[in-house]
C-alpha positions as CSV (number, residue, x, y, z in Angstrom):
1,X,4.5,3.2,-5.3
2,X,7.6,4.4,-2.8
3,X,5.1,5.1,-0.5
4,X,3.1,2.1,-0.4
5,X,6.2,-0.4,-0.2
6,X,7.5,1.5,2.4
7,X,3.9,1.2,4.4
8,X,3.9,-2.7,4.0
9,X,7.7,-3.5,4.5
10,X,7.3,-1.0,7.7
11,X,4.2,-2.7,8.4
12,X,5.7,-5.3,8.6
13,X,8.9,-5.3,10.4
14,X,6.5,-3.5,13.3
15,X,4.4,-6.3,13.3
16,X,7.3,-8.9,14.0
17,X,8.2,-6.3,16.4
18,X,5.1,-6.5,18.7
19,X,4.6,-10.1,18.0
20,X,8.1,-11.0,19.4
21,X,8.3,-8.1,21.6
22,X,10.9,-6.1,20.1
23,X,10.0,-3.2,19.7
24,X,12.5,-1.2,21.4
25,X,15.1,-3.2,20.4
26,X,14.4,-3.2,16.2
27,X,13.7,1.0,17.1
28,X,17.4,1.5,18.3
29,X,18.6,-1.2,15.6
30,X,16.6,0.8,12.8
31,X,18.7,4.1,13.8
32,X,22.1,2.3,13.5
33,X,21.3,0.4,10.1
34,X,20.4,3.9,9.0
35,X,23.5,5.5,9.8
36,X,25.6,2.2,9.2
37,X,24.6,1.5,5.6
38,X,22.5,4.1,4.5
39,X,25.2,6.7,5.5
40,X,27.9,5.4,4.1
41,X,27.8,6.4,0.4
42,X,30.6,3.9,-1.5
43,X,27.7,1.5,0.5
44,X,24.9,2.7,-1.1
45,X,26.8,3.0,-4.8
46,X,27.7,-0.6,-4.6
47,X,24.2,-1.6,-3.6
48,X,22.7,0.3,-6.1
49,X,25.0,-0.7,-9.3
50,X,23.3,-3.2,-11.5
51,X,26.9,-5.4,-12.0
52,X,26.8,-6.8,-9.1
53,X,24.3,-9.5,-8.1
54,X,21.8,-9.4,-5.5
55,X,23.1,-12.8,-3.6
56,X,26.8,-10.9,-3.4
57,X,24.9,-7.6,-2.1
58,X,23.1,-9.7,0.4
59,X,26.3,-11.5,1.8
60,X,28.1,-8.5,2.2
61,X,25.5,-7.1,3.6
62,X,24.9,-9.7,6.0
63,X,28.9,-9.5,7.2
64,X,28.3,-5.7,7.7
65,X,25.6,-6.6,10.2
66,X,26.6,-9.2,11.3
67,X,26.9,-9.5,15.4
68,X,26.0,-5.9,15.3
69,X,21.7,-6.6,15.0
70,X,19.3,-9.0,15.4
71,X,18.5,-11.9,13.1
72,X,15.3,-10.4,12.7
73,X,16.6,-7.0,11.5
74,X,18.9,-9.3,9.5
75,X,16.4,-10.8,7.9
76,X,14.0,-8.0,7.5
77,X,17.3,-6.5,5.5
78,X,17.6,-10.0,3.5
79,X,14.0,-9.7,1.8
80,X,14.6,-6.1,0.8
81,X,17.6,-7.0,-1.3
82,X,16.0,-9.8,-2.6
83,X,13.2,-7.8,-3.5
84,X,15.3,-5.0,-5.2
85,X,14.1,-2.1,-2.8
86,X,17.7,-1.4,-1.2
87,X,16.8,2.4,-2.4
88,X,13.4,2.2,-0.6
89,X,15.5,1.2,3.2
90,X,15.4,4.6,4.9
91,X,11.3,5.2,3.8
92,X,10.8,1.5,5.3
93,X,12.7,1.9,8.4
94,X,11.1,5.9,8.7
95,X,7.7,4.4,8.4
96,X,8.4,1.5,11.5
97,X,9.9,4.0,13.5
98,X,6.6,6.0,13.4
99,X,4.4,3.3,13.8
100,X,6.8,2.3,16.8
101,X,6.2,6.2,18.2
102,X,2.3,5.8,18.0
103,X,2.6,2.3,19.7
104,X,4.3,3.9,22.6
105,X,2.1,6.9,22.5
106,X,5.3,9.0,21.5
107,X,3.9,12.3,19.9
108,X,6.6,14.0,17.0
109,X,5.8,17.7,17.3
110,X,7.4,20.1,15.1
111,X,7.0,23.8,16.7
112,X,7.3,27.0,14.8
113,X,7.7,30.2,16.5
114,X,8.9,34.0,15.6
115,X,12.0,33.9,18.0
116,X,13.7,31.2,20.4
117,X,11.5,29.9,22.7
118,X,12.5,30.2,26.4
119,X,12.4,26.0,28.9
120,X,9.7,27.3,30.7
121,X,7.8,28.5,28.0
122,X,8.5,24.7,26.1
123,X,7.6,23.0,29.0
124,X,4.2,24.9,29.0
125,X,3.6,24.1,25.6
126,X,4.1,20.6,25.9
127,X,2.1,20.3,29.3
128,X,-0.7,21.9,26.7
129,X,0.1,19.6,23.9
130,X,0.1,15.9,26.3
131,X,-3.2,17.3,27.9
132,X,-5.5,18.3,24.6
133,X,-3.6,15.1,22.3
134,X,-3.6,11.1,23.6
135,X,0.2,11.1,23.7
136,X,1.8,10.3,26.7
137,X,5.3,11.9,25.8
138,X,6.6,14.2,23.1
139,X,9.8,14.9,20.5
140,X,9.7,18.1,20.1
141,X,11.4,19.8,17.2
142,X,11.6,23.7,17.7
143,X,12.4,26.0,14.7
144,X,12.7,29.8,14.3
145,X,10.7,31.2,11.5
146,X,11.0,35.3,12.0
147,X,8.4,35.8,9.3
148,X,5.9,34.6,11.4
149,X,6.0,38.2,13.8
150,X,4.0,36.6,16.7
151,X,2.3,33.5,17.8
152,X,3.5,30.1,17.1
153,X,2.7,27.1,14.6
154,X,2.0,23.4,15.5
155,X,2.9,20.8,13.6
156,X,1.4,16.9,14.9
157,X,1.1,14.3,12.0
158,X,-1.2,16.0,9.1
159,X,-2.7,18.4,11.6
160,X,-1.7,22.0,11.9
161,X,-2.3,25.0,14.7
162,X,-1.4,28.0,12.8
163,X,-2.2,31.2,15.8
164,X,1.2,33.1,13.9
165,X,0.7,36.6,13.6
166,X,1.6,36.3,10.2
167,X,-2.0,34.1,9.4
168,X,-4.0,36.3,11.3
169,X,-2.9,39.0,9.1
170,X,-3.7,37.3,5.8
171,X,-6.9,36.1,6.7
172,X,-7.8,39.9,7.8
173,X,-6.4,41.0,4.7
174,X,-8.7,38.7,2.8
175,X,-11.6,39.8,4.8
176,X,-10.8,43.1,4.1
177,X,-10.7,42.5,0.2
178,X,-13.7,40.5,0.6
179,X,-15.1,43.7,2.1
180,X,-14.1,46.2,-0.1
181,X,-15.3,43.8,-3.3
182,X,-18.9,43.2,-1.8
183,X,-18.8,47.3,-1.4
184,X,-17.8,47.7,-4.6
185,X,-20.5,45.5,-6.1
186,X,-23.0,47.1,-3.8
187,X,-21.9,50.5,-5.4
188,X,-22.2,49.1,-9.0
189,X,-25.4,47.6,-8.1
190,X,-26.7,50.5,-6.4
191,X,-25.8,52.7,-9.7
192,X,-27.4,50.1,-12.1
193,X,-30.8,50.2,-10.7
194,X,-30.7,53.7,-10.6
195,X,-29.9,54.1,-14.3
């Protein structure tokens, strides 16, 4: 159910974005109202207590913002309180800020590799990435996972390009037992007939 509001609130605020072209703007304003009220934690206690009512969380909210956003962002805020989804904010404003990235062609790549990866070798890997995907930049995210030995992993939406040393491994070992268990039953099968 988390998942589905946030995909129609987030659906939404992107589509008052385009329609009143603002996306850039509500992209930047979506960070700070992250790290304004979601990161401030007596914030998030008081929005979340059941005492207090939703018209007092959504005035004090309002002076928080206040001068600091748009009325639009304002009033995207507004409807969430009203709707009692406060706790649902960051998956909302997560989910507009993606759909904002595809709009501008904006790839998120997470990278996996054995050992720090060297600028030249990161700039060849994205120059790889931008010509085989139909993004026209990239946010790269580069992680060190030693227990891949060798080769690197690829991380773009739901779709993954495993060439670690570590997969190529475990799928030879599988073939391997794959082998050895059709041998086996050859042997057996071989010794059956015989009998």
């Amino acid at each position: 159910m988390a998942k589905l509001a946030a995909k129609v609130y987030g659906d939404a605020l992107f589509e008052l974005a385009v329609e009143h072209q603002m996306t850039d703007q509500l992209y930047e304003e979506s960070g700070a109202v992250k790290k304004l009220l979601l990161g401030n934690e007596n914030l998030n206690q008081v929005m979340a207590h059941p005492g207090i009512n939703r018209q007092d969380k959504t005035e004090m909210m309002v002076k928080i913002l206040d001068g600091r956003v748009s009325k639009e962002m304002v009033g995207f805020l507004r409807i969430i309180l009203e709707k009692d989804r406060y706790s649902e904010t960051k998956a909302m404003l997560d989910y507009f800020e993606a759909r904002v990235k595809d709009y501008k062609k904006i790839g998120v790549v997470y990278i996996s590799t054995p050992m720090k990866v060297k600028e030249i070798q990161k700039k060849q890997i994205e120059e790889k990435i931008l010509a085989t995907s139909p993004y026209e930049t990239l946010e790269c995210h580069y992680s060190v996972e030693p227990e891949l030995m060798g080769g690197m992993v690829i991380r773009i939406k739901d779709r993954v390009v495993d060439s670690s040393l570590k997969t190529q491994l475990e799928h030879m070992s599988k073939d391997l037992l794959h082998l050895q268990l059709g041998n086996t039953l050859q042997v057996y099968h071989d010794a059956e007939k015989q009998q």
